[in-house]
Z-matrix of the N, CA and C atoms (Angstrom, degrees):
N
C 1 1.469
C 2 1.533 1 109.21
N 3 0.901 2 125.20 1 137.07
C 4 1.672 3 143.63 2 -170.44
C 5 1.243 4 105.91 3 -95.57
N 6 1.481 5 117.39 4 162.73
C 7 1.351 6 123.03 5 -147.96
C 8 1.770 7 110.56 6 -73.78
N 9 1.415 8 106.85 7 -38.35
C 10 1.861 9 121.94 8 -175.81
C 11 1.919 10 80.28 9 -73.14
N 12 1.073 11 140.89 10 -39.80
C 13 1.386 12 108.72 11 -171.90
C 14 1.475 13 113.96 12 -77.48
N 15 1.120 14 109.28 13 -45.34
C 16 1.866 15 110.34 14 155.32
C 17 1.058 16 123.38 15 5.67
N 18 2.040 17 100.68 16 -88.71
C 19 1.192 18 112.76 17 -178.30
C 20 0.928 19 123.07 18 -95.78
N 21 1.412 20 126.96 19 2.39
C 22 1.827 21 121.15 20 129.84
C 23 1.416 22 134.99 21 -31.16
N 24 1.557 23 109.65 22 -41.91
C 25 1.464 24 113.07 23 -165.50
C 26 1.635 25 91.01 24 -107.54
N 27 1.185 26 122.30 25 5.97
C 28 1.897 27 112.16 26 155.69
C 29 1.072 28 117.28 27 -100.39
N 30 1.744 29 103.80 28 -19.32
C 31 1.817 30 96.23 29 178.69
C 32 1.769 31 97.13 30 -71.13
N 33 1.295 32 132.43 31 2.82
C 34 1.357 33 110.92 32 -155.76
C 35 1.601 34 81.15 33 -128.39
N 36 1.108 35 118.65 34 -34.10
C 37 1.770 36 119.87 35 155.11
C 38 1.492 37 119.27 36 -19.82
N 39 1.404 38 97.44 37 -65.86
C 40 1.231 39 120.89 38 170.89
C 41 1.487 40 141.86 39 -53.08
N 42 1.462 41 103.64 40 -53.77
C 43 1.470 42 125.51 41 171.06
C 44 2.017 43 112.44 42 -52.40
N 45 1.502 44 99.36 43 -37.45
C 46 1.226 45 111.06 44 -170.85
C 47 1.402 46 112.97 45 -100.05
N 48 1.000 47 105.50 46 12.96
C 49 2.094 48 117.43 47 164.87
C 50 1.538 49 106.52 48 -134.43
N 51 1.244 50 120.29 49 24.15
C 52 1.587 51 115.93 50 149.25
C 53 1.610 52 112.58 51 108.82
N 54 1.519 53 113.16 52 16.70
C 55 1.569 54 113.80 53 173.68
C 56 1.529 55 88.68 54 -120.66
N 57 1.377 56 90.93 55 91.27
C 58 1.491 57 118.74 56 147.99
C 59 1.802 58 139.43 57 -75.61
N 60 0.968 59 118.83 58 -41.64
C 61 1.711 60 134.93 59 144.92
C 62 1.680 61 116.76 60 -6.46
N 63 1.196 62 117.38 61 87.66
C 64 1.489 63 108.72 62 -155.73
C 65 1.563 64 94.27 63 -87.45
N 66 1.004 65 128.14 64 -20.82
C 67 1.918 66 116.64 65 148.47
C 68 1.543 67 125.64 66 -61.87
N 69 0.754 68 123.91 67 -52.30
C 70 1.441 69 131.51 68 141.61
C 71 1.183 70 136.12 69 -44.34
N 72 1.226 71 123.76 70 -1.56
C 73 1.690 72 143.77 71 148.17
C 74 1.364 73 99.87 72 -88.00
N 75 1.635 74 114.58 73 -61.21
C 76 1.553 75 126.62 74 -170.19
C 77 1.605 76 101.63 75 -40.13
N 78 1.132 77 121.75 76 -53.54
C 79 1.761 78 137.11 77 -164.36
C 80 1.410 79 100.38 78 -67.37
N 81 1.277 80 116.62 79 -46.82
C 82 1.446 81 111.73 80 -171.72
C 83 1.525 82 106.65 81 -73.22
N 84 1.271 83 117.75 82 -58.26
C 85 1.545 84 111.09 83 174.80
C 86 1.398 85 122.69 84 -46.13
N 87 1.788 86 112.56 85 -26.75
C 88 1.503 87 91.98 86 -179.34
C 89 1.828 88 104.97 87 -91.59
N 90 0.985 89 124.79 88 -6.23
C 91 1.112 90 109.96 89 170.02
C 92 1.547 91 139.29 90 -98.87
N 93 1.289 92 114.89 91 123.03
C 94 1.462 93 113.37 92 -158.48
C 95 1.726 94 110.42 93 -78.90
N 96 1.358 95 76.09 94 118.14
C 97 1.623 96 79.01 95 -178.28
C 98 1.441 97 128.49 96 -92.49
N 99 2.144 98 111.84 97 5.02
C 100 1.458 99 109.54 98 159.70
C 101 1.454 100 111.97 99 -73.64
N 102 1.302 101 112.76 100 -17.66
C 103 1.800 102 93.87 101 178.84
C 104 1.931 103 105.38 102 -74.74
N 105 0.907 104 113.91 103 -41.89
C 106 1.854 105 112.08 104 166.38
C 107 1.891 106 102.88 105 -40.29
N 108 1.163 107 116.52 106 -39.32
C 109 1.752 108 104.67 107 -160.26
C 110 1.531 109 96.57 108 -99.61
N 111 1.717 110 97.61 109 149.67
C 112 1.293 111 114.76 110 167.91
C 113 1.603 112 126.56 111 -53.91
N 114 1.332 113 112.25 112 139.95
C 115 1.634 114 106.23 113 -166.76
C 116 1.310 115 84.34 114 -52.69
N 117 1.692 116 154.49 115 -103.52
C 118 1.301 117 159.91 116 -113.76
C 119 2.113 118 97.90 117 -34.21
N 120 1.470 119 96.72 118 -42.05
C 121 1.302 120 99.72 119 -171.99
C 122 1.594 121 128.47 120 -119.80
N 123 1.235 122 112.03 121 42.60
C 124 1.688 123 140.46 122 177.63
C 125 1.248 124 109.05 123 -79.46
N 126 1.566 125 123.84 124 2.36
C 127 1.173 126 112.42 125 177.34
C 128 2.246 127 105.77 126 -115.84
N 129 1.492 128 91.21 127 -0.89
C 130 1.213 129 92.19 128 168.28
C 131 1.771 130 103.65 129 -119.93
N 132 1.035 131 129.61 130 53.17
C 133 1.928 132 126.43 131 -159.47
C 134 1.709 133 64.43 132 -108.97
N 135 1.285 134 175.96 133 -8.35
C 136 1.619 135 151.14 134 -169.13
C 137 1.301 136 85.98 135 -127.76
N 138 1.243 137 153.24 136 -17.50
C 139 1.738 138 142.10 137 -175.49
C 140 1.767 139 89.47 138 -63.93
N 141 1.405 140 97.23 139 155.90
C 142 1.671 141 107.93 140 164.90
C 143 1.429 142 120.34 141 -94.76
N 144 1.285 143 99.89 142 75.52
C 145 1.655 144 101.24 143 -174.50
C 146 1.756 145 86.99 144 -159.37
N 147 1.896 146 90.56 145 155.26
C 148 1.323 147 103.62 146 176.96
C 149 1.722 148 116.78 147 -88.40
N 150 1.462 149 127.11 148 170.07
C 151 1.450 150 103.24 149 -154.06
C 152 1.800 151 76.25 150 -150.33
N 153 1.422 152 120.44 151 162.39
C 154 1.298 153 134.66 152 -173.72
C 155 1.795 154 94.21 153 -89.11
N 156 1.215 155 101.85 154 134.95
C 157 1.723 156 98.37 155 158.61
C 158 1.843 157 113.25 156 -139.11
N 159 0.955 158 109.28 157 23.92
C 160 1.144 159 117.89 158 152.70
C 161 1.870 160 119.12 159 118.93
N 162 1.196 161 124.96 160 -174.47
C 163 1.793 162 123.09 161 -164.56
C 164 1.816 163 114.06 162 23.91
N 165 1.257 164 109.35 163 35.84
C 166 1.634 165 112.62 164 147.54
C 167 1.662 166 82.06 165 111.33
N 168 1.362 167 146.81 166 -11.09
C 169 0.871 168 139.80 167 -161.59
C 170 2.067 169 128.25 168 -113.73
N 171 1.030 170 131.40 169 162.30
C 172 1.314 171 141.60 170 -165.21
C 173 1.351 172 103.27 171 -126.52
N 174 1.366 173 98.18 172 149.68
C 175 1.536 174 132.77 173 150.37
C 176 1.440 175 107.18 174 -63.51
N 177 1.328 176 118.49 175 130.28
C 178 1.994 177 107.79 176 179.35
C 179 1.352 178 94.49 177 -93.75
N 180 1.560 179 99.45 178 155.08
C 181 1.285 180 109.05 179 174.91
C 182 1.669 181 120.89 180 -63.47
N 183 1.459 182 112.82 181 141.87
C 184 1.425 183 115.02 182 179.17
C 185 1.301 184 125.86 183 -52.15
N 186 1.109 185 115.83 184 -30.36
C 187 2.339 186 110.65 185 155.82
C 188 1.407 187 96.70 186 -37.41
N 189 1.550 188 101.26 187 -73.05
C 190 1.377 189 100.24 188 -133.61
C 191 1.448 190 121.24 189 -53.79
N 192 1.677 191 106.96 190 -46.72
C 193 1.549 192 124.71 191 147.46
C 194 1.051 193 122.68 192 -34.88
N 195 1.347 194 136.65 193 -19.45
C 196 1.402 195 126.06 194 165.98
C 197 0.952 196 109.75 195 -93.78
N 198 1.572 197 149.57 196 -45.64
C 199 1.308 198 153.49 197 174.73
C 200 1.309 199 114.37 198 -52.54
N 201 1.787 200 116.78 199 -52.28
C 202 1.859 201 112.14 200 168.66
C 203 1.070 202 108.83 201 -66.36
N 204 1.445 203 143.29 202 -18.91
C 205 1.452 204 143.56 203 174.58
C 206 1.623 205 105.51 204 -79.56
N 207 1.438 206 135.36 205 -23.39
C 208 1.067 207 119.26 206 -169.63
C 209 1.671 208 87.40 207 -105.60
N 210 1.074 209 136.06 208 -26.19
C 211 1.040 210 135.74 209 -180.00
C 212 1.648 211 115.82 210 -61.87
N 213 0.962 212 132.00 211 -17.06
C 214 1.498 213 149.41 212 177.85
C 215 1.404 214 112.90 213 -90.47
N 216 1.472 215 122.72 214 3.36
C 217 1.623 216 136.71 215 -176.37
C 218 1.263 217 94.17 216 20.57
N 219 1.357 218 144.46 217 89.40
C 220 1.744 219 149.37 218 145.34
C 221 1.146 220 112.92 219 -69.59
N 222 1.549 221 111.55 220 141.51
C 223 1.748 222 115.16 221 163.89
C 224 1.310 223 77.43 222 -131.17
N 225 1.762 224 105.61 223 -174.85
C 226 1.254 225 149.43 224 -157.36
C 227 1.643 226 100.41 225 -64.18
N 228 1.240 227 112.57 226 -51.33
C 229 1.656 228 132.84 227 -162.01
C 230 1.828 229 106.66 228 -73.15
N 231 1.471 230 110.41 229 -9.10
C 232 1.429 231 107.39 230 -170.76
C 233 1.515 232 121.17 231 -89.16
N 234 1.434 233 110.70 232 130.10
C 235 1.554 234 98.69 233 173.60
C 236 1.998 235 96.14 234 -95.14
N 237 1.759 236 90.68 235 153.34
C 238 1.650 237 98.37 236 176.91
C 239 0.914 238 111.79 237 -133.42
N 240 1.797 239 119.05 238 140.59
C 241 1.058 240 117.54 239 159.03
C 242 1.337 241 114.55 240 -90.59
N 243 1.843 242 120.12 241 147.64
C 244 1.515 243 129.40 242 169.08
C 245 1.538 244 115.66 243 -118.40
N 246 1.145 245 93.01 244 142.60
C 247 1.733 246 85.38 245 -172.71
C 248 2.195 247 95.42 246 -131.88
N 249 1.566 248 57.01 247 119.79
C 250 2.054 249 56.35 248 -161.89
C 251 1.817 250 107.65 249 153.18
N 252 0.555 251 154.56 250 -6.14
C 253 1.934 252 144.00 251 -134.17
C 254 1.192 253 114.42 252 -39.75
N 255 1.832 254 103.69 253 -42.29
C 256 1.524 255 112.64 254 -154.09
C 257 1.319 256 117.20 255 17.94
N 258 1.435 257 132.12 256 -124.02
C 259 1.015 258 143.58 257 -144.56
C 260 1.815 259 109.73 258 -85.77
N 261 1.257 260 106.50 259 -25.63
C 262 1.660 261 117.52 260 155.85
C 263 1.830 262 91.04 261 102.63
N 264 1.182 263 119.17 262 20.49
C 265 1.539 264 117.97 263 165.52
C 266 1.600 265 124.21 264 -72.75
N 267 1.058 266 93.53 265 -60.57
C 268 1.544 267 105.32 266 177.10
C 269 1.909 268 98.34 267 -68.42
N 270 1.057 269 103.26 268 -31.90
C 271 1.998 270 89.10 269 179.22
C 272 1.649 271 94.61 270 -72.55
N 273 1.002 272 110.89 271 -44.55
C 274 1.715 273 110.89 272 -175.80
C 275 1.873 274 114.55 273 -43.88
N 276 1.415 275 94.12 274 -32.34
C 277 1.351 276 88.65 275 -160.23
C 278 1.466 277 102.84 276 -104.20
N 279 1.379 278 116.49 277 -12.62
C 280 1.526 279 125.89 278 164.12
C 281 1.673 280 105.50 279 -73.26
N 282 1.288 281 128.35 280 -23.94
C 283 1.669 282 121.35 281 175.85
C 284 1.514 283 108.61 282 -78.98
N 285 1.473 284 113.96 283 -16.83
C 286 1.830 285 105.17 284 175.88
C 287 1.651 286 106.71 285 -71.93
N 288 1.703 287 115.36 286 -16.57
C 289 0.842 288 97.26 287 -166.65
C 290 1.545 289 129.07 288 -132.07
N 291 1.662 290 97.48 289 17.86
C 292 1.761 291 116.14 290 163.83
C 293 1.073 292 109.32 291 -119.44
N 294 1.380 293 109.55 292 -150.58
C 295 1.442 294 146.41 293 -169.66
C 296 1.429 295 110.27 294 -85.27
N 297 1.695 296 107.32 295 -73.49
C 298 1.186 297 123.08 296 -177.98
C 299 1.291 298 101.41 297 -142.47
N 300 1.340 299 133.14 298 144.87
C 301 1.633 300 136.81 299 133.22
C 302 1.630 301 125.05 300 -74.90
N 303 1.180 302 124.17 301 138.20
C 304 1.514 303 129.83 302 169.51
C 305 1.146 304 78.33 303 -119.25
N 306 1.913 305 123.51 304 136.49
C 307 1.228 306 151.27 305 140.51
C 308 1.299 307 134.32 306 -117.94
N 309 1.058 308 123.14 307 124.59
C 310 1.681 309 139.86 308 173.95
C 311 1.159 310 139.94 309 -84.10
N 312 1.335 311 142.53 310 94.21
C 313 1.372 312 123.79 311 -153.76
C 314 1.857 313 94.48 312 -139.21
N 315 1.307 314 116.32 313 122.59
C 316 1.222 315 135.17 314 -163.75
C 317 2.069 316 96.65 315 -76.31
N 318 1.102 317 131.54 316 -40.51
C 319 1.590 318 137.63 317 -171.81
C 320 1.601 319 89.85 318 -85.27
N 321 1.105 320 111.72 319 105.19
C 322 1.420 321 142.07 320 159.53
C 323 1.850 322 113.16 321 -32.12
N 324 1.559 323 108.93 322 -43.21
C 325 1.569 324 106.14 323 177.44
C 326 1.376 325 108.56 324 -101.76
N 327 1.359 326 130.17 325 -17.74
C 328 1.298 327 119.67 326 160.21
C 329 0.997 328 110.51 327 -61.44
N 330 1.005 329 144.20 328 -11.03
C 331 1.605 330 130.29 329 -168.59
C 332 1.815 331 100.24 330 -108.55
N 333 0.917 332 112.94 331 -37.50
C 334 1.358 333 114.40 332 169.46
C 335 1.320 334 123.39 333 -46.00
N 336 1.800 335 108.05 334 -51.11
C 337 1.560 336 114.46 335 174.67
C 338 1.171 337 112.20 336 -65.14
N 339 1.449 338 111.72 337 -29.81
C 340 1.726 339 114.53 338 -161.72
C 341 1.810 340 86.85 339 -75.35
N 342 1.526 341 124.36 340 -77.49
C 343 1.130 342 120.93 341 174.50
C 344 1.884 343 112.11 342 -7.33
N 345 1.680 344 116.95 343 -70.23
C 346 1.202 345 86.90 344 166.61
C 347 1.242 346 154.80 345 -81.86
N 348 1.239 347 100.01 346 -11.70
C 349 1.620 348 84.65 347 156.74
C 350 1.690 349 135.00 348 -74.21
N 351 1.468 350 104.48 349 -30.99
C 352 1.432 351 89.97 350 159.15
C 353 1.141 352 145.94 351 -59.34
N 354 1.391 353 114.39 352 -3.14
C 355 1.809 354 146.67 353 169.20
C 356 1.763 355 121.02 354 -80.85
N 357 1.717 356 90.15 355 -50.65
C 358 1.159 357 96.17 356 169.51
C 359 2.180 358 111.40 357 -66.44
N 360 1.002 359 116.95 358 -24.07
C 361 1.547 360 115.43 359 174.12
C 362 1.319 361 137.04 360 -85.00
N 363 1.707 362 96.66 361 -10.71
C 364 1.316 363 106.43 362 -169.94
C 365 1.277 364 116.54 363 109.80
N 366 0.750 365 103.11 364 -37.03
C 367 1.995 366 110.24 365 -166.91
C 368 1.414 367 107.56 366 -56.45
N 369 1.266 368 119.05 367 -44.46
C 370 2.031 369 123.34 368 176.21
C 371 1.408 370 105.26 369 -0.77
N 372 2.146 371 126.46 370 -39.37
C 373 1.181 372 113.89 371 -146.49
C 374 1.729 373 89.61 372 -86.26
N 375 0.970 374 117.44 373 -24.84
C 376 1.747 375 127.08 374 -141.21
C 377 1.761 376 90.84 375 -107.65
N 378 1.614 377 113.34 376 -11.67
C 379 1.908 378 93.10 377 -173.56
C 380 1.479 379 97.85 378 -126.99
N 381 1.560 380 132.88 379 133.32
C 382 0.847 381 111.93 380 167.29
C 383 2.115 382 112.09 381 -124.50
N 384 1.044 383 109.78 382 135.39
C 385 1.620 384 107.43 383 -164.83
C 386 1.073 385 107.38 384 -132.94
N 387 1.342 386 93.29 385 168.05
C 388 2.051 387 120.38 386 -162.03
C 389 1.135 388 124.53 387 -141.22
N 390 0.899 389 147.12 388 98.90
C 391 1.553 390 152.61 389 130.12
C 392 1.235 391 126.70 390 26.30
N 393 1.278 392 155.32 391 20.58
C 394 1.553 393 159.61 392 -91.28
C 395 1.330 394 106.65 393 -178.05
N 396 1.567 395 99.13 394 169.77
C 397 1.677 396 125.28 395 161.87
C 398 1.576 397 121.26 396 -81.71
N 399 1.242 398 107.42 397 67.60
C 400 1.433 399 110.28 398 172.99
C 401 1.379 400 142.60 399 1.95
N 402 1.383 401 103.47 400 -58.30
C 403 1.416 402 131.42 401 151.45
C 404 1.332 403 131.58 402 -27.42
N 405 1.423 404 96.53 403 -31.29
C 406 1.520 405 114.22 404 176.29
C 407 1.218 406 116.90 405 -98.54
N 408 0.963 407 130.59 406 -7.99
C 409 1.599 408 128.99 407 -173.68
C 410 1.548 409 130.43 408 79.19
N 411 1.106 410 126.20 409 -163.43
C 412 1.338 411 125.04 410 151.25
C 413 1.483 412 117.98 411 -135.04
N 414 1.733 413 102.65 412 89.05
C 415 1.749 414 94.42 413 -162.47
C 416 1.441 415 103.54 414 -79.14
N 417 1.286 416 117.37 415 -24.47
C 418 1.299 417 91.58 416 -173.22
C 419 1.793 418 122.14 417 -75.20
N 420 1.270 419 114.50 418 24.68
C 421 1.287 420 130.79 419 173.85
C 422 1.674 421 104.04 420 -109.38
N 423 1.526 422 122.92 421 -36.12
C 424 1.257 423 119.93 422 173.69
C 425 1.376 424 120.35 423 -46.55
N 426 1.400 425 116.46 424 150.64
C 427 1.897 426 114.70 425 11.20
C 428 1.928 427 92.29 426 -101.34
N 429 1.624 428 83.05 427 150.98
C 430 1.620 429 113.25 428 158.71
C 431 1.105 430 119.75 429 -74.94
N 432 1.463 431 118.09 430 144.28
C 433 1.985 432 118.30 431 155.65
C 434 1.462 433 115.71 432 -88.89
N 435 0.927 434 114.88 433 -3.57
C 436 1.723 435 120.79 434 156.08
C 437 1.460 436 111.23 435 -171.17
N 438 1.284 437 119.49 436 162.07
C 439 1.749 438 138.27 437 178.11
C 440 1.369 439 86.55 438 -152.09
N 441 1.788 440 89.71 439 154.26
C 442 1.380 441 114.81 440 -158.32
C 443 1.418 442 78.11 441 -153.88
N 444 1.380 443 121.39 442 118.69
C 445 1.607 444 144.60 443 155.97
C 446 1.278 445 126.50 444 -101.30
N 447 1.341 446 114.81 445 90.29
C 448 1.890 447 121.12 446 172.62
C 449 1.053 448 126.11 447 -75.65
N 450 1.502 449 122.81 448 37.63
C 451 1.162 450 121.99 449 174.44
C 452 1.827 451 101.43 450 -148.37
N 453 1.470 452 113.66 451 142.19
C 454 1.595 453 112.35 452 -147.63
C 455 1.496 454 98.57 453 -90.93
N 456 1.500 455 119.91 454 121.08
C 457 1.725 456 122.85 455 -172.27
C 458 1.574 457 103.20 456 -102.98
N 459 1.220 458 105.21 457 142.12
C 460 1.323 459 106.49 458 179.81
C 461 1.410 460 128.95 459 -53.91
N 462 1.665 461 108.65 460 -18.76
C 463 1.307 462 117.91 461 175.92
C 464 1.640 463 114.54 462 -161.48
N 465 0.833 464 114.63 463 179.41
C 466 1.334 465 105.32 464 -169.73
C 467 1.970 466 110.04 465 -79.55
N 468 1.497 467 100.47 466 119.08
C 469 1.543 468 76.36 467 -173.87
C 470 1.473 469 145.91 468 -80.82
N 471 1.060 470 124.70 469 144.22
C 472 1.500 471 112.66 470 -179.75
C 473 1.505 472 101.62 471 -71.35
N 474 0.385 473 154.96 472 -5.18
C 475 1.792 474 141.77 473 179.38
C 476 1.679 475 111.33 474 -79.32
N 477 1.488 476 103.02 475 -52.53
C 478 1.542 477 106.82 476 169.39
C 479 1.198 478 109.86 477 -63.37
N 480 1.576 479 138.86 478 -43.57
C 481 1.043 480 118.97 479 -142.19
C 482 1.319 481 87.89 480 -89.22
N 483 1.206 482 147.17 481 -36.02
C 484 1.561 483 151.72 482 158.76
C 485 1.668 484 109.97 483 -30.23
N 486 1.358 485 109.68 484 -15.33
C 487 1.751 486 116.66 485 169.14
C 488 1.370 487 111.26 486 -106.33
N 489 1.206 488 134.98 487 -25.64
C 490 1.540 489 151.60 488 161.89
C 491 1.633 490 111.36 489 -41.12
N 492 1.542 491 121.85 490 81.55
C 493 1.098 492 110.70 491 -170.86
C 494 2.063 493 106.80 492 -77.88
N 495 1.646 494 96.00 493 164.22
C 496 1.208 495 105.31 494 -149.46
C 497 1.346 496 113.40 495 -60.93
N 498 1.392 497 155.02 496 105.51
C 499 1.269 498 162.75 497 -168.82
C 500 1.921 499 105.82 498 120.80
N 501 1.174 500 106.49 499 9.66
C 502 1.443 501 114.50 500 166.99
C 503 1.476 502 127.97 501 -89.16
N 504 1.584 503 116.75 502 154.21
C 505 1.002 504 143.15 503 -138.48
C 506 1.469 505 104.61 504 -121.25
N 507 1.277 506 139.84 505 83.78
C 508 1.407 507 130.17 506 164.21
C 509 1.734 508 114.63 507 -88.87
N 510 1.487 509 98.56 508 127.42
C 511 1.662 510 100.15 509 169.22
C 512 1.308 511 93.58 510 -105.33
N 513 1.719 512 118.35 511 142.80
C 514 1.356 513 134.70 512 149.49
C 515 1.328 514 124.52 513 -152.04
N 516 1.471 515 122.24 514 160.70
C 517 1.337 516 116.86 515 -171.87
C 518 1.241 517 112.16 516 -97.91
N 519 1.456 518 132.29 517 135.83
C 520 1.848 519 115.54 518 -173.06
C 521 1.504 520 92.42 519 -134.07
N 522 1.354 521 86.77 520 150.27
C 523 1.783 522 109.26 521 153.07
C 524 1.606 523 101.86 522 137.57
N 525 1.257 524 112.65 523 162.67
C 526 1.663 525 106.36 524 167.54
C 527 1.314 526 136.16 525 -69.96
N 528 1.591 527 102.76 526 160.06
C 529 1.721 528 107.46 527 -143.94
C 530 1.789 529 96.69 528 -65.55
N 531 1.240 530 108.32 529 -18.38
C 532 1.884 531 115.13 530 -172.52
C 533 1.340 532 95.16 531 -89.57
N 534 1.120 533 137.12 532 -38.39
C 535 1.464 534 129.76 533 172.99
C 536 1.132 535 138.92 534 -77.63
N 537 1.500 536 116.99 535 -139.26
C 538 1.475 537 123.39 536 -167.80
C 539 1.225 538 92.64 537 -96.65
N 540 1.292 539 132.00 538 142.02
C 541 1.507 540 139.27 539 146.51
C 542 1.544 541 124.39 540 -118.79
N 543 1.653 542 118.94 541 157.29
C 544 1.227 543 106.43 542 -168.19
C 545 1.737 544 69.97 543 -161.73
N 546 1.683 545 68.33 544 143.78
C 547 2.149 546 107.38 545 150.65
C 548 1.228 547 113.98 546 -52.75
N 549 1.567 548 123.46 547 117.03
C 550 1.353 549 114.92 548 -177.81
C 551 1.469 550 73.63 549 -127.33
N 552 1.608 551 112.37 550 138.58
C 553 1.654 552 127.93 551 120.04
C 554 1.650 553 140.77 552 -69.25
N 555 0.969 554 108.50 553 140.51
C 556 1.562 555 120.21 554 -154.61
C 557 1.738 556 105.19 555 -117.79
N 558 1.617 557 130.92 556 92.97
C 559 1.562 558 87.54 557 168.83
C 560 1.632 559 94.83 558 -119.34
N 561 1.225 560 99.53 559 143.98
C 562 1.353 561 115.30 560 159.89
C 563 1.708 562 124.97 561 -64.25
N 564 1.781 563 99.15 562 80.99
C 565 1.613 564 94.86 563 -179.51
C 566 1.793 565 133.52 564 -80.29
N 567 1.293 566 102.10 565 1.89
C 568 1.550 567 122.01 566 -172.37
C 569 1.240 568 99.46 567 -168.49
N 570 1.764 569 116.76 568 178.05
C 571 1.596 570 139.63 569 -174.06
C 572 1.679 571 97.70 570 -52.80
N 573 1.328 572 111.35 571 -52.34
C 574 1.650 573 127.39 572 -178.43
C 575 1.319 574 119.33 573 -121.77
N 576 1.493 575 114.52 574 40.46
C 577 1.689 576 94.40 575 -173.12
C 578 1.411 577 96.43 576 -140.74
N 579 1.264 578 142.95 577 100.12
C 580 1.283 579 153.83 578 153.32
C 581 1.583 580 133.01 579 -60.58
N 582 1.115 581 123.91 580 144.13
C 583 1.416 582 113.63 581 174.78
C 584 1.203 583 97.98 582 -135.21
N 585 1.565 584 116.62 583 158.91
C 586 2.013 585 111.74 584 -171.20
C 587 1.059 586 73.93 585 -153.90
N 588 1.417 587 95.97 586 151.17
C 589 1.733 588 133.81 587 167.43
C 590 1.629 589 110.71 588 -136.11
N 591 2.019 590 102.31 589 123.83
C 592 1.417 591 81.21 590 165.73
C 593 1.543 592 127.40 591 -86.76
N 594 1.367 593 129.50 592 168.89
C 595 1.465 594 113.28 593 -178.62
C 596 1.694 595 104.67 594 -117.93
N 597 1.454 596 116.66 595 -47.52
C 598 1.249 597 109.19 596 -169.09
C 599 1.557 598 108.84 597 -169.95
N 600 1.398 599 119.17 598 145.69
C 601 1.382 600 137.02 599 -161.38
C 602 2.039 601 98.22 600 -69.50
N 603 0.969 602 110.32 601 128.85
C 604 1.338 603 119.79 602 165.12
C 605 1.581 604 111.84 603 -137.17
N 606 1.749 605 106.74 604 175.45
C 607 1.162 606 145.48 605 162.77
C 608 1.620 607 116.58 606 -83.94
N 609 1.123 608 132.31 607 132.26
C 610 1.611 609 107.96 608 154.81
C 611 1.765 610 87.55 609 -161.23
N 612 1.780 611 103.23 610 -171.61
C 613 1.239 612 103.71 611 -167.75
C 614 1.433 613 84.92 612 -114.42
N 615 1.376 614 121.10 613 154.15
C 616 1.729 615 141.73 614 -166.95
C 617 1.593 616 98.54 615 -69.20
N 618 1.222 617 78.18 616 122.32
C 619 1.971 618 87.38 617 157.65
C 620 1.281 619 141.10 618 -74.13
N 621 0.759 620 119.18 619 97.91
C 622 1.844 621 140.77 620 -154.08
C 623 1.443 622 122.30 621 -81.60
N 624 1.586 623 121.48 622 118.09
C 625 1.125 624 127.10 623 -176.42
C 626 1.641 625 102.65 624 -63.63
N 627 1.782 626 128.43 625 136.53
C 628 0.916 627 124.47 626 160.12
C 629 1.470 628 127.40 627 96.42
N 630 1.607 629 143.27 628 -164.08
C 631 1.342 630 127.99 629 160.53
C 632 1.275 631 90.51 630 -113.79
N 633 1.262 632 94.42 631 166.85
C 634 2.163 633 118.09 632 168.97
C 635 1.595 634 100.83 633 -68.25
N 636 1.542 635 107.79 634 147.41
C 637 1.427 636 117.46 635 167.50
C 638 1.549 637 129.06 636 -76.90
N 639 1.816 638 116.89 637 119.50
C 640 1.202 639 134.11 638 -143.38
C 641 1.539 640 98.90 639 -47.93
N 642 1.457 641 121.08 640 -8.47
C 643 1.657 642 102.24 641 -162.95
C 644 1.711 643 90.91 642 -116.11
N 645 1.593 644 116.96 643 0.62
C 646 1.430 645 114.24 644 170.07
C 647 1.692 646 126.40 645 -44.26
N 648 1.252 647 160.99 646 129.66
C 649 1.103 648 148.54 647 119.71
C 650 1.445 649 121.48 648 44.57
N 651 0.739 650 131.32 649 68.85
C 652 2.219 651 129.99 650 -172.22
C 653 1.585 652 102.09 651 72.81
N 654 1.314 653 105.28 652 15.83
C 655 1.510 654 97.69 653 172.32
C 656 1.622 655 118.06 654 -69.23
């Protein structure tokens, strides 16, 4: 099967497990997600499954990215924060569909690769990213109209939501890395007044105080 049938039969993968969002279909189809995956595994970059791309970390599977992406209701006018870059897929597919992205990615060479490929696509004008402790945000870009965190926090954080300007939308996944985790929505309805919804049980890798040590492994 050839590459347009691929991502034919995930756009319809998709549609029929609850990413309904026909911009959010639109975004995912135009972005190719074998240039995001490691050559070893380019022959599964259209399967619906998440895939390793390197310093302890994955590509998320294509549901899930469509569902926290549709779950964040984006238009054109939104700036976002991402906390996460890895592999620069999910930022890829969040730039078809705001303003601007701010992204954070704590592994020093993931962010490098991701950087190029978002260069190589065009996108460079629409993403701009940093090197950092996730955890922390990027206030001096605050406040956001939504952030989207791919990595699972033990609780919802105050630090982001203190960047979450007021009528904003945070998606993140919580709970511990041995346990249960779930999709929580976040909106910021006042200075202090939140409302959360959970949406759906996931996987992800723990959100980590700090950067990795310079002599670590792909650090």
């Amino acid at each position: 099967m050839n590459v347009p049938s691929r991502k034919i039969r995930l756009i319809m993968e998709l549609r029929q497990n609850g990413v309904s969002a026909t911009p959010v279909l639109a975004a995912i189809e135009r972005v190719p997600r074998d240039v995001f995956v490691s050559a070893p595994f380019s022959d599964q970059a259209y399967e619906n499954t998440a895939l390793p791309i390197g310093c302890g970390q994955t590509i998320s599977q294509p549901l899930v990215v469509g569902l926290m992406t549709q779950a964040l209701d984006l238009n054109d006018r939104h700036k976002v924060l991402e906390i996460g870059t890895g592999s620069g897929y999910q930022t890829a597919v969040l730039a078809r569909l705001c303003r601007r992205v701010y992204t954070i990615e704590r592994h020093g060479p993931l962010l490098r690769e991701a950087e190029a490929r978002l260069t190589a696509l065009g996108l460079h004008r629409t993403v701009v990213t940093r090197e950092g402790d996730g955890g922390r945000g990027w206030p001096e870009q605050a406040p956001f109209e939504r952030i989207l965190v791919t990595a699972a926090a033990l609780d919802i954080p105050k630090v982001l939501v203190a960047q979450l300007a007021i009528g904003g939308v945070m998606v993140l996944p919580v709970g511990k890395e041995s346990g249960a985790q779930e999709v929580v929505r976040v909106r910021r309805t006042a200075e202090d007044a939140l409302v959360t919804e959970s949406l759906f049980p996931v996987r992800f890798v723990p959100l980590v105080d700090g950067l990795p040590p310079r002599d670590a492994p792909g650090a």
